[in-house]
Residue, then its C-alpha position, 0 to 999 in steps of 0.5 A: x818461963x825460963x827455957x829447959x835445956x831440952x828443946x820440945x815438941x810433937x809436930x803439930x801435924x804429927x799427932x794430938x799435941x800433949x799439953x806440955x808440948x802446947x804449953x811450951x809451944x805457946x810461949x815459945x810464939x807468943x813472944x814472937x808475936x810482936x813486930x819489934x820482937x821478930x826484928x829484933x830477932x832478924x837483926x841477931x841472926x844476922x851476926x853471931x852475936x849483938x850487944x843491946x847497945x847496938x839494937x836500939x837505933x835499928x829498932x827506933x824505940x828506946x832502950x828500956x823497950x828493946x831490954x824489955x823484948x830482949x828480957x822476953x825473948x830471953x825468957x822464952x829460950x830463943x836468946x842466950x846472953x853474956x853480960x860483959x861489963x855494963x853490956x848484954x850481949x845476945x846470940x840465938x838459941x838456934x836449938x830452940x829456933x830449929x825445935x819451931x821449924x820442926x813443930x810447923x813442919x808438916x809429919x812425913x809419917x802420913x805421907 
């Protein structure tokens, strides 16, 4: 799934999710559901921007795995890319990154 400019969701503590919501949600943390893909994560936001060529030794995996997770991360719209050259370069989706937060963030409205 290719992520839509419009970041989801309900909180999850807030109300019922509607099943769009969960959906998305899903697939949002299914593709942080990987040990590789959460370092792979950590290791862009730690710069503005990261080629793929310089994820591999880090990660200790081969570069058509860490393409693999980047492609992953990609799909799920917590990475945006620039391909320049022979080279991807990757930064974060830091509206998509924030959508996650706010999902997981306990409702004031109950408070």
């Amino acid at each position: 799934m290719l992520f839509m400019a419009q970041v989801c969701c309900t909180p999850l503590l807030a109300v019922p999710l509607p099943q769009s919501d969960a959906d998305e949600l899903a697939s949002m943390f299914k593709a942080l559901a990987d040990p590789a893909r959460l370092k792979l994560l950590s290791l862009i936001a730690e710069r503005e921007e990261v080629c793929a060529c310089d994820l591999v030794d880090p990660l200790g995996i081969s570069q058509p795995t860490v393409s693999h997770h980047l492609k992953v991360l990609y799909e799920a719209g917590l990475l945006d890319r620039e391909r320049r050259g022979r080279w991807i370069h990757y930064r974060l989706v830091h509206s998509t990154i924030s959508a996650l937060r706010d999902a997981l963030a306990p409702s004031l409205v109950n408070s």
